[in-house]
C-alpha positions as a printed Julia matrix, in Angstrom:
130×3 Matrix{Float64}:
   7.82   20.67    3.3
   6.33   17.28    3.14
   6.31   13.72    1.44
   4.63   13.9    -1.45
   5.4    10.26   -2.48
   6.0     7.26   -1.54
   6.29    4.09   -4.59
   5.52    0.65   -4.28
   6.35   -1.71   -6.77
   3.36   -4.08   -8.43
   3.01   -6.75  -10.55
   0.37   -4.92  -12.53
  -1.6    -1.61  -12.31
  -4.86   -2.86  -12.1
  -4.85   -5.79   -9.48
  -3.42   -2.93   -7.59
  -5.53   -0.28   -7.62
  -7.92   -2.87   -6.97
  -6.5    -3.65   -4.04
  -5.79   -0.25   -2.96
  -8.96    1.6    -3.82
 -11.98   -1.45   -3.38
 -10.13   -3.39   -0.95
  -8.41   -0.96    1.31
 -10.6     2.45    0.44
  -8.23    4.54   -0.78
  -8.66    7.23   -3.52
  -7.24    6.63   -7.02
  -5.57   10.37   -7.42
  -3.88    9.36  -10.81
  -3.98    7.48  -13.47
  -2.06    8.58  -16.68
  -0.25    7.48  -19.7
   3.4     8.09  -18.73
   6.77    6.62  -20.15
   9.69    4.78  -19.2
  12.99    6.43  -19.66
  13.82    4.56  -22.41
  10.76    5.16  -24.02
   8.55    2.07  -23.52
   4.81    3.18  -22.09
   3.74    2.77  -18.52
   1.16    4.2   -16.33
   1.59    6.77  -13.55
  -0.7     5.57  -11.25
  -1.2     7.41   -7.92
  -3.29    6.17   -5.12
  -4.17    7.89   -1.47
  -5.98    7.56    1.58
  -8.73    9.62    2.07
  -7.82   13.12    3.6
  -3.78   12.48    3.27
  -1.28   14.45    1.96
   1.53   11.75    1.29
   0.53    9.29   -1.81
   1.55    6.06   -2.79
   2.85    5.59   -6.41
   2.13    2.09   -7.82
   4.97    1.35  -10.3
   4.66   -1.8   -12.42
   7.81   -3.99  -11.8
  10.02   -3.62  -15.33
  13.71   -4.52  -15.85
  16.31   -7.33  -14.65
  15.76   -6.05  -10.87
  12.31   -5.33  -10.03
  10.33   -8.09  -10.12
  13.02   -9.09   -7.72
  12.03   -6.54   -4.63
   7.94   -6.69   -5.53
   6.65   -7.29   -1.92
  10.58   -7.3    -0.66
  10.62   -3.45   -0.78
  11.75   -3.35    3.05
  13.38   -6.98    3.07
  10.41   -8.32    4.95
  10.14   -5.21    7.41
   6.61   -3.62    8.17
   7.44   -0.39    5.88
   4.17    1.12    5.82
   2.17    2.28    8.1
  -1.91    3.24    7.73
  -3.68    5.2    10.59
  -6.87    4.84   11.65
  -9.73    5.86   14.13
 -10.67    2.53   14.9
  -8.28   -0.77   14.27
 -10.91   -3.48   15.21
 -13.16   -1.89   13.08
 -10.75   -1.92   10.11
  -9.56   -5.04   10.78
 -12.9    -6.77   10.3
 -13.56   -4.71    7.05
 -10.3    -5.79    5.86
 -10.4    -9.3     6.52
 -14.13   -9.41    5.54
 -12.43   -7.83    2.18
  -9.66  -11.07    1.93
  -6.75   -8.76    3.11
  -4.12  -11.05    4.51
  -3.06  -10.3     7.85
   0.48  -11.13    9.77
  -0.74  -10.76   13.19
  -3.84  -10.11   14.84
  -4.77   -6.78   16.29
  -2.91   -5.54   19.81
  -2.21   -3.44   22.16
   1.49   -1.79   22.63
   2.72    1.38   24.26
   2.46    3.48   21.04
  -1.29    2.22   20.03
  -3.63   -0.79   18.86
  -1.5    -2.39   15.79
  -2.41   -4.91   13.33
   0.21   -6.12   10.65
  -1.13   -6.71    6.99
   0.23   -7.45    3.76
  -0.45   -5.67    0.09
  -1.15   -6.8    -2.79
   2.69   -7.29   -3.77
   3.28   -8.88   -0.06
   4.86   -5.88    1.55
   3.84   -5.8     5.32
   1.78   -2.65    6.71
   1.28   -1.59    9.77
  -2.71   -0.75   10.52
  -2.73    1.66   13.36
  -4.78    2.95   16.02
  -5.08    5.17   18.89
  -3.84    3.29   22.48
């Protein structure tokens, strides 16, 4: 068993995968015509980091609601969290790249940690080894 999915809801599809695959380096698994379940057309559009097996779905915001949460998904938590070899390293790709970060990179008990924020304003977690 495993997570095979995790969504995150956009403004639009392609500043996102923007952001995802040229900005961050992720792979762009998915992109299809799709519809919504009354029967207006969307996109699935599924995104992943290199090597993972959990993806993240990029839903366009639609309805009454959803434009509401976009970048509110976790009420201002950190609710994602991207692992890497080397968080320096990544951070100075990422801000060379214009990704908007919370805090600077540091050290705590459980590894080096940097907090960034997506395209829709979520906040991330970038983390390394201790």
């Amino acid at each position: 068993m495993h997570l095979a999915l995790v969504t995150i809801v956009v403004d639009e599809y392609d500043p996102a995968i923007d952001f995802f695959v040229d900005t961050l380096g992720f792979e762009l698994t998915e992109d299809s015509p799709s519809w919504t379940d009354d029967g207006r057309p969307k996109r699935w559009v599924v995104v992943r980091p290199p090597g993972a097996e959990t993806a993240v779905l990029l839903a366009r915001a639609d309805g009454d609601d959803q434009p509401a949460v976009t970048g509110q998904q976790v009420a201002g938590r950190v609710g994602f969290f991207l692992h890497v070899d080397d968080v320096e390293a990544a951070y100075a790709r990422m801000v060379a790249a214009g990704v908007e970060f919370v805090t600077a990179p540091r050290a705590e008990p459980y590894g080096h940690v940097a907090v960034f924020r997506d395209i829709a304003g979520n906040r991330w977690d970038l983390l390394g080894p201790a």
